[in-house]
Backbone as CSV, one residue per row, in Angstrom:
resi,resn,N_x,N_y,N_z,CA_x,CA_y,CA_z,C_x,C_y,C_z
1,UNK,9.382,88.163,97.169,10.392,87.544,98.001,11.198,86.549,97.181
2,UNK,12.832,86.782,97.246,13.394,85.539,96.601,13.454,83.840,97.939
3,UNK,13.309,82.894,96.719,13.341,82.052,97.306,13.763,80.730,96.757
4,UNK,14.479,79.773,97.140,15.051,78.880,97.264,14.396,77.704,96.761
5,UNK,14.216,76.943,95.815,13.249,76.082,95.518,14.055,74.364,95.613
6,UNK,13.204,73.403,95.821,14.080,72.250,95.765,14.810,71.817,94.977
7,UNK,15.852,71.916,95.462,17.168,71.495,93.882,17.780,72.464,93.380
8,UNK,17.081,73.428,93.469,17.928,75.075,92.980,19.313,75.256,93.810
9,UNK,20.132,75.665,92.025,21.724,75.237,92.492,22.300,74.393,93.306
10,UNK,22.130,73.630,93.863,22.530,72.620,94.567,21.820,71.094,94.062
11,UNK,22.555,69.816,93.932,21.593,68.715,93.564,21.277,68.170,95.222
12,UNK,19.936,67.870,95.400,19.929,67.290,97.361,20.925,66.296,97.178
13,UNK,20.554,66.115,98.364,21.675,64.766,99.169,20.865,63.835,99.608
14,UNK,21.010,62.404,99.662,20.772,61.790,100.479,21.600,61.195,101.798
15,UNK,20.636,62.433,102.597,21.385,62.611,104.075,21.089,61.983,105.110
16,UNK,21.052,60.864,105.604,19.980,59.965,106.969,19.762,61.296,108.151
17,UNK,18.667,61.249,108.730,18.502,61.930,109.786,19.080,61.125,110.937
18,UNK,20.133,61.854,111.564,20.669,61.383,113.096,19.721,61.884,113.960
19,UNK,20.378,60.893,115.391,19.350,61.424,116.342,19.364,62.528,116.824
20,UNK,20.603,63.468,116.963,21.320,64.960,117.259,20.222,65.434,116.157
21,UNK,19.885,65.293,115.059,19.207,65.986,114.211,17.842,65.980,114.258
22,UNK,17.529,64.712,114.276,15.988,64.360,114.813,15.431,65.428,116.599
23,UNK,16.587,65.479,117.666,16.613,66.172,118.300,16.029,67.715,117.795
24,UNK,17.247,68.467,117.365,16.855,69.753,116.776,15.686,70.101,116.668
25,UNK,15.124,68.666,115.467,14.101,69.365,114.878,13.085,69.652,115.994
26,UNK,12.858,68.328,116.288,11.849,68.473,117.705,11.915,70.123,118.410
27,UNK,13.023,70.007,118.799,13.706,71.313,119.531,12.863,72.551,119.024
28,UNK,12.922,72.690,118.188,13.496,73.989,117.323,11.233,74.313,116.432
29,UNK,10.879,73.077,116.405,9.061,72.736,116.203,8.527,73.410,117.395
30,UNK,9.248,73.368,118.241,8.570,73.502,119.317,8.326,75.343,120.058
31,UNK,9.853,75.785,119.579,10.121,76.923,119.457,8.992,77.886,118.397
32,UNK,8.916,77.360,117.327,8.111,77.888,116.579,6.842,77.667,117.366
33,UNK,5.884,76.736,117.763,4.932,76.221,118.480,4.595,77.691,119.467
34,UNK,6.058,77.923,120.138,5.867,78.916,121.431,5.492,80.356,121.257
35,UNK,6.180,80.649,120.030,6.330,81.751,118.913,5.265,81.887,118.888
36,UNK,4.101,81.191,117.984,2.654,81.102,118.008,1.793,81.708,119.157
37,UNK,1.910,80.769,120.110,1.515,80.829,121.423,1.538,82.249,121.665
38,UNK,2.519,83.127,121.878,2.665,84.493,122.437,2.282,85.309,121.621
39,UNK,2.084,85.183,120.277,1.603,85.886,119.175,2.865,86.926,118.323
40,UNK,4.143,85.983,118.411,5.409,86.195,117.767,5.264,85.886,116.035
41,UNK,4.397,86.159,115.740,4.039,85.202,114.030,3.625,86.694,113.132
42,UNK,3.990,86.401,112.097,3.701,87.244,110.574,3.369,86.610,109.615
43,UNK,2.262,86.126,109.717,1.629,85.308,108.681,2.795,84.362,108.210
44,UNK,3.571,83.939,107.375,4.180,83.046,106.887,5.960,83.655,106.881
45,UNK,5.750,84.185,107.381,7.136,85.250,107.638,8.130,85.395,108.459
46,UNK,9.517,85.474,109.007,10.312,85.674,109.674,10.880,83.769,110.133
47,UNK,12.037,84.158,110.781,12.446,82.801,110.889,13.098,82.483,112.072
48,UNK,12.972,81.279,112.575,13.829,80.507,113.745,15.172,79.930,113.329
49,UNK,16.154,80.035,113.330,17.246,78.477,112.668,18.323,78.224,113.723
50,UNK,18.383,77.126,113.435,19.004,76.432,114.708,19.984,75.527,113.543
51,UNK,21.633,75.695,114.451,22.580,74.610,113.549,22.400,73.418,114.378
52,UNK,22.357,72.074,113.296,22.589,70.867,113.685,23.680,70.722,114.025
53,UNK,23.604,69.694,114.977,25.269,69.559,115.073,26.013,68.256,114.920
54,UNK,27.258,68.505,114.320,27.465,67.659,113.564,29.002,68.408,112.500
55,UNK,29.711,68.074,111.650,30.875,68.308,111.266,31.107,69.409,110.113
56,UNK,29.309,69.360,109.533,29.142,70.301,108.573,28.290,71.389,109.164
57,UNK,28.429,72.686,108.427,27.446,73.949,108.801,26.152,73.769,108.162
58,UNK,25.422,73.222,108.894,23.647,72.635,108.229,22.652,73.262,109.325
59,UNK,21.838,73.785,109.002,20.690,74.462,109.512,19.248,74.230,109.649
60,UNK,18.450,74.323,110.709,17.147,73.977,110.272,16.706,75.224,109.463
61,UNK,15.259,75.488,109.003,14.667,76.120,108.670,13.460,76.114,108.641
62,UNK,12.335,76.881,108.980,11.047,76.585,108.737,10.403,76.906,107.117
63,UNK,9.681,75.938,106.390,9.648,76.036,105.061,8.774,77.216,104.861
64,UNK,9.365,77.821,103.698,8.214,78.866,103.558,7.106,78.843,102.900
65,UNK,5.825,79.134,103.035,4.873,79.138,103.102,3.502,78.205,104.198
66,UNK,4.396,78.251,105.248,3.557,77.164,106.638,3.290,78.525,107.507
67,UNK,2.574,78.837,108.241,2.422,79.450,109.699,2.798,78.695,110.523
68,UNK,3.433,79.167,111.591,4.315,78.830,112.552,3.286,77.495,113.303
69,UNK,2.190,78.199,113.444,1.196,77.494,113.361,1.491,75.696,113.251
70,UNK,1.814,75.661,112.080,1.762,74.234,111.388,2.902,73.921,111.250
71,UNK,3.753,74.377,112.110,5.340,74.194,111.489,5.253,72.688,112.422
72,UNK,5.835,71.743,111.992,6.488,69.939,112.602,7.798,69.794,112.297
73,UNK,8.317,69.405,113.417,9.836,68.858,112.994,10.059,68.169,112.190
74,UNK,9.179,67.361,111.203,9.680,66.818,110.164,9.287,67.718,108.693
75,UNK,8.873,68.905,108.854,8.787,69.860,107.922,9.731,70.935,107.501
76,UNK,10.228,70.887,108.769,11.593,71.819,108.725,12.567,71.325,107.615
77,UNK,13.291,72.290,106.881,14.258,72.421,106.331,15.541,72.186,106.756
78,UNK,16.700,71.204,105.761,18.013,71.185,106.199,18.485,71.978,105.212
79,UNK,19.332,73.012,105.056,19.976,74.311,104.443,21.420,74.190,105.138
80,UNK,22.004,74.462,104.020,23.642,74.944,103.964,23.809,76.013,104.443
81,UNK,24.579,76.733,104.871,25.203,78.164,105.371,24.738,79.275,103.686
82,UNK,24.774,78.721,102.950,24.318,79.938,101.991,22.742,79.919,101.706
83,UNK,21.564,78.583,102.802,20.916,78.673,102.421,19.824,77.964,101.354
84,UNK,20.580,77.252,100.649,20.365,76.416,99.636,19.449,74.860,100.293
85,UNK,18.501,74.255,100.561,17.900,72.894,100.607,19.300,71.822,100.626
86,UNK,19.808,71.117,101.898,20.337,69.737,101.449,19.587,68.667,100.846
87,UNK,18.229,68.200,101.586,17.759,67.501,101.009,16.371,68.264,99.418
88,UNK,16.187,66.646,99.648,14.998,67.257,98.479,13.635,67.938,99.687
89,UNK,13.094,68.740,98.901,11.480,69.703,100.078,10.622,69.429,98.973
90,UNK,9.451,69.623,99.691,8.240,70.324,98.651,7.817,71.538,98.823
91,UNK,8.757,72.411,100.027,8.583,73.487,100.599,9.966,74.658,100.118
92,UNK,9.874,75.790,99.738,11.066,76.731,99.584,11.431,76.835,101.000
93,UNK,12.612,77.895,100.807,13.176,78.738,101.604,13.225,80.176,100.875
94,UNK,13.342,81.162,102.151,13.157,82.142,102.300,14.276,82.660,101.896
95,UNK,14.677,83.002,100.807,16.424,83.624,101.179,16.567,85.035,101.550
96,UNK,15.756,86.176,101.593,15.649,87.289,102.740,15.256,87.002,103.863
97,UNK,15.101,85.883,104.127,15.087,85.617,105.577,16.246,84.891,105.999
98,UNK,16.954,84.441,105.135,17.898,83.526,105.631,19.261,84.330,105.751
99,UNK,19.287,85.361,104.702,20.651,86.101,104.478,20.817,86.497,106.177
100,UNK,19.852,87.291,106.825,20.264,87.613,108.128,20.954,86.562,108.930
101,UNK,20.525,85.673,108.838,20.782,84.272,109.564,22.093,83.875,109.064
102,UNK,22.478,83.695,107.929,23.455,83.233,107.626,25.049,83.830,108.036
103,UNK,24.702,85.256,108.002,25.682,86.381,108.448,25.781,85.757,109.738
104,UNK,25.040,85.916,110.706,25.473,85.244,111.929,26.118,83.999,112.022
105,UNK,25.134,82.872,111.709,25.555,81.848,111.694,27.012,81.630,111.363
106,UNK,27.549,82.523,110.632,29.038,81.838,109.548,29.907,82.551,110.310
107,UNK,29.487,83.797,110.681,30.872,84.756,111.261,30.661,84.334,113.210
108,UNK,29.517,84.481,113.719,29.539,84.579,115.017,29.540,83.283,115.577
109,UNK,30.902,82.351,116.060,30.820,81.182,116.406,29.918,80.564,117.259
110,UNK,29.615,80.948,118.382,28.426,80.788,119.287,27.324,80.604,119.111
111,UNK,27.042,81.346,117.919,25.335,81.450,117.388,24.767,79.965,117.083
112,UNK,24.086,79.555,117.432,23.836,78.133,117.031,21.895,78.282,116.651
113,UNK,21.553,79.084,117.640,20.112,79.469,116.677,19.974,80.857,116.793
114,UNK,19.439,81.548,116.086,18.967,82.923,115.946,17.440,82.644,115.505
115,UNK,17.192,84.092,116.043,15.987,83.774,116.081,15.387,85.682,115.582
116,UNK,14.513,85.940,114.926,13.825,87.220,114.307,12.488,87.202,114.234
117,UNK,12.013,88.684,114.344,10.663,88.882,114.676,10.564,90.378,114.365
118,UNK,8.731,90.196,114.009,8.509,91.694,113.574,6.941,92.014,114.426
119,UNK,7.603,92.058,115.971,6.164,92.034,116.660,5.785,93.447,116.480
120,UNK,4.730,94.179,117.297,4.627,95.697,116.670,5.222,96.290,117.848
121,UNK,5.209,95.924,118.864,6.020,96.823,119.927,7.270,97.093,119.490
122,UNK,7.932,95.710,119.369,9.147,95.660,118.490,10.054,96.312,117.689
123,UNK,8.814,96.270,116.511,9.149,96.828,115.571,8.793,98.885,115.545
124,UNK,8.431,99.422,116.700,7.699,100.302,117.080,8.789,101.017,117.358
125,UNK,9.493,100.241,118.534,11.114,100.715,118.996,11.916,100.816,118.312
126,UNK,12.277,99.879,117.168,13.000,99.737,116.299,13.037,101.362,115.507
127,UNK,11.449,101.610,115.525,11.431,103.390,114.246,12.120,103.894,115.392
128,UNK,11.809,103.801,116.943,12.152,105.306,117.077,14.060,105.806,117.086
129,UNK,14.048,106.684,117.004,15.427,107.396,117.197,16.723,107.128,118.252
130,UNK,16.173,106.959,119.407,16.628,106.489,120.511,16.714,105.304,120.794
131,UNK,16.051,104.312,120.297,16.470,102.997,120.340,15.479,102.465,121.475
132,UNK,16.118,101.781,121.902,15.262,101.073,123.504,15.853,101.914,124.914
133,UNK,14.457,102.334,125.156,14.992,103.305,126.451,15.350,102.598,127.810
134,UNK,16.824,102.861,128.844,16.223,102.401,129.644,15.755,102.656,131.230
135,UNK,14.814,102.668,130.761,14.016,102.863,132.117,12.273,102.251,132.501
136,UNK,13.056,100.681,132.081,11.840,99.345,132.937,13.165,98.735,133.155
137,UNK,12.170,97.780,133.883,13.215,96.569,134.331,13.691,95.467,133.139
138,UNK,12.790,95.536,132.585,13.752,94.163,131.411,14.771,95.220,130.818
139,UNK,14.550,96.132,130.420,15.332,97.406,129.351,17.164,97.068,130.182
140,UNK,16.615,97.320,131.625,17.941,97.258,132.682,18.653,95.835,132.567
141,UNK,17.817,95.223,132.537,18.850,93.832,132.290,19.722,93.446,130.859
142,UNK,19.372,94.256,130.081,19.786,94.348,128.667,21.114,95.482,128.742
143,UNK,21.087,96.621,129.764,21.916,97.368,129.658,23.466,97.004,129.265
144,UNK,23.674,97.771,127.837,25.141,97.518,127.308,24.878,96.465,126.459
145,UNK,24.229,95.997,126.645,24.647,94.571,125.432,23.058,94.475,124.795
146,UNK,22.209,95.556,123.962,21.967,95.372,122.626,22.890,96.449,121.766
147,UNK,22.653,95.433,120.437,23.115,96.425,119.236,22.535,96.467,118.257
148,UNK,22.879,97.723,117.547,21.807,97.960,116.420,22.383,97.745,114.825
149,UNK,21.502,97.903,114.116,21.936,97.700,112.757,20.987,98.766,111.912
150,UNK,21.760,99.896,111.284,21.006,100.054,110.434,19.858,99.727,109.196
151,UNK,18.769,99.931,108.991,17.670,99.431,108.091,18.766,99.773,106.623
152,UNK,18.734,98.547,105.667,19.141,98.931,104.280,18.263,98.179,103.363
153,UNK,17.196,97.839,103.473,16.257,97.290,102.465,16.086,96.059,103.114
154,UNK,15.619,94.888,101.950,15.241,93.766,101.699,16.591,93.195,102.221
155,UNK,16.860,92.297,103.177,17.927,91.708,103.095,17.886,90.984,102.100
156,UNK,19.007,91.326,100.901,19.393,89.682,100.048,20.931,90.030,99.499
157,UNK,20.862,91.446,99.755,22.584,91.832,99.900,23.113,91.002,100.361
158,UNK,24.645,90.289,99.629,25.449,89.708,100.429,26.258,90.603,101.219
159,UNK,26.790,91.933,100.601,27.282,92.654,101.215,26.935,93.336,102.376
160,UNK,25.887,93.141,102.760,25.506,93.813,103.725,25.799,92.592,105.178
161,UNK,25.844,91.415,104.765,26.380,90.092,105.977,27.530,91.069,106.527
162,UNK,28.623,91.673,106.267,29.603,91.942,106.819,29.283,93.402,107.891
163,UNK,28.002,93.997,107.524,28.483,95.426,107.830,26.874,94.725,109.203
164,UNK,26.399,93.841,109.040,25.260,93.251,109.777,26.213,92.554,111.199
165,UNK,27.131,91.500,110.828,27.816,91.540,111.638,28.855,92.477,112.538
166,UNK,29.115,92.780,111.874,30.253,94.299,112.432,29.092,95.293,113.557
167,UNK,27.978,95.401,112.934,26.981,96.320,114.145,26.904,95.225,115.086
168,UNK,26.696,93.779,114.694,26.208,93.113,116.119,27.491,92.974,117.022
169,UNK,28.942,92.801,116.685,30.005,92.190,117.575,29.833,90.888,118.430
170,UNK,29.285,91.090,119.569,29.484,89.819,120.654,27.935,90.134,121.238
171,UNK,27.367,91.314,121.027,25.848,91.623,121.335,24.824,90.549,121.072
172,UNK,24.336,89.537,121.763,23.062,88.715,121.903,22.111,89.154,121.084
173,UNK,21.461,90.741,121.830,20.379,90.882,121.742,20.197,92.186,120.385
174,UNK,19.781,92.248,119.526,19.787,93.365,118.745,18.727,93.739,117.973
175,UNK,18.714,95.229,118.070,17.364,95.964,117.217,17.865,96.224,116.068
176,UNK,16.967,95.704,114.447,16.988,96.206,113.749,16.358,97.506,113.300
177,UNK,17.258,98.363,113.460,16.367,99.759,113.236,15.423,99.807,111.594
178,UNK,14.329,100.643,112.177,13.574,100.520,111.329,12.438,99.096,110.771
179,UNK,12.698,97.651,111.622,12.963,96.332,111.089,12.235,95.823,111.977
180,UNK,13.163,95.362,112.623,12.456,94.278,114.120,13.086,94.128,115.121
181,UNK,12.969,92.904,115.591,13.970,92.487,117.043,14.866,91.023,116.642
182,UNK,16.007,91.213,117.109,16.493,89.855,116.477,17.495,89.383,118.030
183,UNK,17.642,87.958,118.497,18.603,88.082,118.972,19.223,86.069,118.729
184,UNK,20.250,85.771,119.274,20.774,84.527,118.791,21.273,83.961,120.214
185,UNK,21.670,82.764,120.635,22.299,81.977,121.507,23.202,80.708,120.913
186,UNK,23.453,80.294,121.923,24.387,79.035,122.027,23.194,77.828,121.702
187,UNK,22.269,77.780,122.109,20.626,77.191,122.176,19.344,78.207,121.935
188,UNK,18.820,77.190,121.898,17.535,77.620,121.505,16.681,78.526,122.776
189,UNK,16.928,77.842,124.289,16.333,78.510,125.271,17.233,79.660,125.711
190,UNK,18.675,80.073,125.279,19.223,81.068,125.787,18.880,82.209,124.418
191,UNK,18.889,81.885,123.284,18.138,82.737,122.157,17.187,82.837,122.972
192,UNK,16.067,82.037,123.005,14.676,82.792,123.482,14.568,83.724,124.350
193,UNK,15.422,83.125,125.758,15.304,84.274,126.704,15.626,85.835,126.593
194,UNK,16.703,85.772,125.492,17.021,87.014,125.320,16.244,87.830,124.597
195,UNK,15.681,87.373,123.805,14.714,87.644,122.634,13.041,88.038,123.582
196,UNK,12.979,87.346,124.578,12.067,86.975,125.457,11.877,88.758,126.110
197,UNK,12.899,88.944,126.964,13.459,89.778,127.355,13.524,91.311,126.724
198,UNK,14.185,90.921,125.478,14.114,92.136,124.144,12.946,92.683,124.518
199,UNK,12.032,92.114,123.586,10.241,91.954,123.609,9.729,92.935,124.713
200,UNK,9.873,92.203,126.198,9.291,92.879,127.166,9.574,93.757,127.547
201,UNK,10.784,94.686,126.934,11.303,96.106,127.298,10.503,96.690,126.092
202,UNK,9.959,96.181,125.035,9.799,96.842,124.203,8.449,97.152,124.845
203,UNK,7.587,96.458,124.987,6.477,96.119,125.428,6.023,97.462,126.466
204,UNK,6.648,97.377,127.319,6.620,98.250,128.324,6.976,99.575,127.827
205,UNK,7.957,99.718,127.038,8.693,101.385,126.815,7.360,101.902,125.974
206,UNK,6.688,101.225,125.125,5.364,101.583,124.623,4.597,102.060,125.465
207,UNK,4.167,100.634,126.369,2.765,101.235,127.239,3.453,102.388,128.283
208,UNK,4.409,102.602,128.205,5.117,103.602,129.697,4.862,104.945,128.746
209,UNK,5.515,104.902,127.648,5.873,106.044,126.824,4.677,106.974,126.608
210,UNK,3.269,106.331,126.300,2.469,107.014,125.966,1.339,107.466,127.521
211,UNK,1.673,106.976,129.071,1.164,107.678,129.879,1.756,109.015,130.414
212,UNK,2.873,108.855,130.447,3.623,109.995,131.102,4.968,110.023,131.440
213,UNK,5.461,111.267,132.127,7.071,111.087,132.127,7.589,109.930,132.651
214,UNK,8.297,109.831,131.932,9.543,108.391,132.374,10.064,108.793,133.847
215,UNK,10.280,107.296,134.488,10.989,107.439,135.451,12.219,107.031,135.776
216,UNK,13.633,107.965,135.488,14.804,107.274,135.192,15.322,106.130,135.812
217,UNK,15.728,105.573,135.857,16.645,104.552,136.373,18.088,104.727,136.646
218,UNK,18.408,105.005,138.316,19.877,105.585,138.360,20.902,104.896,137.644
219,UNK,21.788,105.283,136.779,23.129,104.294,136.237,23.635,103.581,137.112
220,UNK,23.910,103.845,138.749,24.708,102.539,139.134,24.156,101.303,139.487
221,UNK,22.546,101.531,139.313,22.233,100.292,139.675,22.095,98.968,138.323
222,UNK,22.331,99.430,136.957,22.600,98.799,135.707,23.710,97.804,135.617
223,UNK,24.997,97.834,136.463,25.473,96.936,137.077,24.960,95.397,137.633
224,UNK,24.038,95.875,138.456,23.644,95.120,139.603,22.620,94.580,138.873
225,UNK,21.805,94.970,138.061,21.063,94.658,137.388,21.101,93.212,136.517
226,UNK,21.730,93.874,135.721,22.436,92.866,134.303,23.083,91.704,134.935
227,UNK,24.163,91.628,135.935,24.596,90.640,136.418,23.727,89.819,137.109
228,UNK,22.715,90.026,137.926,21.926,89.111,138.727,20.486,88.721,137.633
229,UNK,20.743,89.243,136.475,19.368,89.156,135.530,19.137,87.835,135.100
230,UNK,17.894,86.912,134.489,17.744,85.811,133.723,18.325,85.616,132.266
231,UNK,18.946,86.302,131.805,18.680,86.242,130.679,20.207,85.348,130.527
232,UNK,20.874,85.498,131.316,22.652,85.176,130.814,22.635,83.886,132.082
233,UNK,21.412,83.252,132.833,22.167,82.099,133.456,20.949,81.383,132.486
234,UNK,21.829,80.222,132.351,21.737,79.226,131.161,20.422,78.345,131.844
235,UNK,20.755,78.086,132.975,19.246,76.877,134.227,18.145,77.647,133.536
236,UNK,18.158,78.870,133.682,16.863,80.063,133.992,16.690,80.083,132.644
237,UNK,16.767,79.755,131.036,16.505,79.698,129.951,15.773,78.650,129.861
238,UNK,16.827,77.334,130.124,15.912,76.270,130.199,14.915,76.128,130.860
239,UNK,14.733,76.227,132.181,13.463,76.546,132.503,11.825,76.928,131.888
240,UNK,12.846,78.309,131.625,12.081,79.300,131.128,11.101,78.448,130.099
241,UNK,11.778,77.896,129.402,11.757,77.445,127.758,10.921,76.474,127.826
242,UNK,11.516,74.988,128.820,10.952,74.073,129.007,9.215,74.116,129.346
243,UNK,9.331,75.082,130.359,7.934,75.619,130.695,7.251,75.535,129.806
244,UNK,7.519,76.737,128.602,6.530,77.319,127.721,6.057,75.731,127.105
245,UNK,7.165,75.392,126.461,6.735,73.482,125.783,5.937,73.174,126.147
246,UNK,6.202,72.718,127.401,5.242,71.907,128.383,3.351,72.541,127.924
247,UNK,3.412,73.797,128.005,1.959,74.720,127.624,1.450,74.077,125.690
248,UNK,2.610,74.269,125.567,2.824,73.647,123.790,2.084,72.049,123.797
249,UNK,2.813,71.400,124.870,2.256,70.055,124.554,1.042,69.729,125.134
250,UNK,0.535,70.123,125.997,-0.801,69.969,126.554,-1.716,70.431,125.461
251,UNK,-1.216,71.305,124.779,-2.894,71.853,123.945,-2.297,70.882,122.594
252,UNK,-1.485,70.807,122.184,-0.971,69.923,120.710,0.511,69.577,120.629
253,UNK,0.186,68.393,120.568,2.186,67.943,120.615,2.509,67.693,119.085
254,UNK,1.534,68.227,118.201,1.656,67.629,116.801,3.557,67.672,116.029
255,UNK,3.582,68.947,117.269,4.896,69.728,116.704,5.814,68.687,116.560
256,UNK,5.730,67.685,117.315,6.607,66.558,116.901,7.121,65.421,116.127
257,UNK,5.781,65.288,115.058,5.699,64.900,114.134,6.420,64.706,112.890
């Protein structure tokens, strides 16, 4: 794996942490925390990032080599849009993990965290041919708006940011074929939900797939579906999200650290 070491090409900064930033991190510890919790983790692998906000394009990151496990908001990484450490770490970055991220981050204005995963349901759907079928109910609330991306290796292509964006367009939620599940928000709890969501169609098209014939789902009710669904009202993320925390902080609030 290439990776990003402290000080490589870039000299750090001395950057004060704001409270918008100190926020994040919290934010974004906690996310990883939840990740854990559901059993969203690959040993030291895949990534959360969330932009700070603020006048420059700066990013969290979780350092590489922690399990999500042990990830604390004051462990997280501040990274530039290409990736690079602002401050000084004792921790790398991932830069095949970040290239995906960055493509979003720079081209898709909205994106403020993205979020990737290589669960096995996931990544199960991702091989097959057809994509995500739909016929469950989360699959229906997704109708029309995932997109896919062809598998082309190791992300560390820069060239491939353009042809990564171009498959996603305005699509939230998206399968990397061959890869995983990836999807992004405005926040951290409208990423999750969608991502949330992703997951549980995948989940299901597995356990459905291998008892017996599918049971279609008429097209006009995919309409009715998608519009009255959780995933696109913003309350019902937070919620959602807040919830899971709340489970996070009762067993260990270390994440805040």
């Amino acid at each position: 794996m290439t990776i990003y070491h402290q000080g490589a090409a870039r000299a750090p900064r001395e950057l004060p942490v704001t409270p918008a930033e100190r926020a994040a991190r919290i934010e974004l510890a906690a996310a990883y925390r939840v990740f854990d919790r559901l059993g969203w983790t690959e040993m030291i692998f895949n990534h959360i990032t969330l932009r700070v906000p603020g006048p420059e394009k700066l990013f969290l990151i979780n350092p590489f080599g922690l399990h999500y496990s042990e990830i604390t908001a004051s462990s997280l990484v501040l990274i530039d849009i290409e990736g690079h450490p602002v401050r000084a770490s004792q921790w790398p970055v991932n830069r095949a993990g970040f290239v995906i991220h960055s493509a979003i981050h720079e081209h898709v204005a909205p994106a403020h965290c993205v979020m990737h995963t290589h669960t096995t349901t996931g990544m199960a759907v991702a091989c097959q041919r057809d994509g995500l079928s739909p016929t469950n109910f989360y699959a229906a609330q997704l109708h029309g708006g995932v997109a896919y991306h062809d598998f082309e290796g190791i992300t560390v292509e820069q060239g491939e940011k353009q042809r990564l964006v171009k498959s996603i367009g305005d699509k939230q939620a998206v399968i990397l074929r061959n890869h995983g599940l990836l999807a992004w928000g405005p926040s951290v709890p409208e990423a999750f939900l969608t991502l949330w969501t992703l997951q549980r169609a995948c989940d299901v098209q597995i356990a459905s797939s291998s008892a017996g014939p599918l049971n279609p789902i008429r097209p006009e009710v995919f309409a009715q579906t998608v519009r009255e669904s959780g995933p696109g009202e913003k309350r019902t993320c937070e919620d959602v999200f807040a919830a899971l925390v709340r489970l996070v902080d009762a067993k260990d609030p270390s994440y805040r650290d």
